[in-house]
C-alpha positions as CSV (number, residue, x, y, z in Angstrom):
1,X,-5.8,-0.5,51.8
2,X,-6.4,0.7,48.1
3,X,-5.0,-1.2,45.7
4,X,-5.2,-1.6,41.8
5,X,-7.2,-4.3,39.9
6,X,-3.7,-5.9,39.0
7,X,-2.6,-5.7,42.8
8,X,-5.5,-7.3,43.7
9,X,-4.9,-9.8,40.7
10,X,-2.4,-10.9,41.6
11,X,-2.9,-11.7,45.3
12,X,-5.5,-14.9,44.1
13,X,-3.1,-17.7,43.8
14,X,-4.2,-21.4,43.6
15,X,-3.1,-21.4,47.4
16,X,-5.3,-18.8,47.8
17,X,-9.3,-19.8,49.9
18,X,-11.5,-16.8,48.5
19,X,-14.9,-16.6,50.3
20,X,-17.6,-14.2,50.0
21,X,-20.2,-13.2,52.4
22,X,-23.4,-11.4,51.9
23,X,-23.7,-9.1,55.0
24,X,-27.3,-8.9,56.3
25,X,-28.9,-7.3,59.6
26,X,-29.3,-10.5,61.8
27,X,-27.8,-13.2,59.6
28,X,-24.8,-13.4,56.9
29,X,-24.1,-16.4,54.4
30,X,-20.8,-17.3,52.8
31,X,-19.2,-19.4,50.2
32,X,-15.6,-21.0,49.8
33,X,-14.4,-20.8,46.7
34,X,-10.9,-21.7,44.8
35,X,-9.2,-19.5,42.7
36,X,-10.9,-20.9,39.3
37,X,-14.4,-20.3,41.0
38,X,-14.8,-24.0,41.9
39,X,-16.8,-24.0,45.4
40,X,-16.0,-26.0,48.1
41,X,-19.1,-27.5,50.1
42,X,-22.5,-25.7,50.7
43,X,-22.6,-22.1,52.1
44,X,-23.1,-21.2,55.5
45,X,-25.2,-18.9,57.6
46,X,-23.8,-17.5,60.7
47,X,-25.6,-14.5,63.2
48,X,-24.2,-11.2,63.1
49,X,-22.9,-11.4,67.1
50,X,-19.9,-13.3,68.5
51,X,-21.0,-16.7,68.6
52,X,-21.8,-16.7,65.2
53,X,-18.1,-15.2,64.3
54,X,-16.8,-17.6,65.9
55,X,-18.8,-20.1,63.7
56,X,-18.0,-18.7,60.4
57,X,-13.8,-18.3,61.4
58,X,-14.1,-22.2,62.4
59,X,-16.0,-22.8,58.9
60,X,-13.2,-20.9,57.2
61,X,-10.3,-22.4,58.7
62,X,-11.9,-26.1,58.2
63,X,-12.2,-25.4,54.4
64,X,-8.6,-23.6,54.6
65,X,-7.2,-26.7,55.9
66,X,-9.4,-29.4,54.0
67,X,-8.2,-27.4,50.8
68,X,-4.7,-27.3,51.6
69,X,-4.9,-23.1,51.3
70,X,-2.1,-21.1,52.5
71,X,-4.2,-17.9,51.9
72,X,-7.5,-16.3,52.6
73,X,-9.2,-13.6,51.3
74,X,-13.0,-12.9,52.6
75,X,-14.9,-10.3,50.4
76,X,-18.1,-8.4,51.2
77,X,-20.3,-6.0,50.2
78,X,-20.5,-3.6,53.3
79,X,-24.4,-2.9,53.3
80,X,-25.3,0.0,55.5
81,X,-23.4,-0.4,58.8
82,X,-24.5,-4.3,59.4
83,X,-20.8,-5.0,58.3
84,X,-19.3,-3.2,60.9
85,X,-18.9,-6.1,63.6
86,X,-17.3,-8.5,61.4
């Protein structure tokens, strides 16, 4: 999907869980934030294989729900093909 910097604007409400995860070759780490920037709790690491998906979706729904968030968004940075999987 392409969409403009106001589309994408737009989509960040205050119901809204935005995390971001820096994508490595064996292990990634993400953050929870709201949409002033606040963070919620530490980051996490997770492996890039199935197990460790599973982690980080169960990490991201707990802060969803903890944080009363209708809505998430997970950014990334894809770095070569390491990005792929998730």
């Amino acid at each position: 999907m392409h969409y403009t910097q106001n589309e994408k604007l737009t989509q960040i409400t205050s119901n809204t869980l935005i995390i971001g995860v820096d994508i490595a070759k064996n292990k990634q780490v993400a953050r929870a934030f709201d949409d002033r920037g606040f963070e919620f709790g530490k980051r996490t690491s997770f492996s890039n294989d199935r197990e460790g998906f599973e982690a980080f979706l169960r990490w991201a729904a707990m802060h969803q729900e903890n944080h009363h968030k209708t809505d998430m968004i997970v950014g990334m940075e894809p770095t070569g093909h390491y990005w792929l999987p998730l």
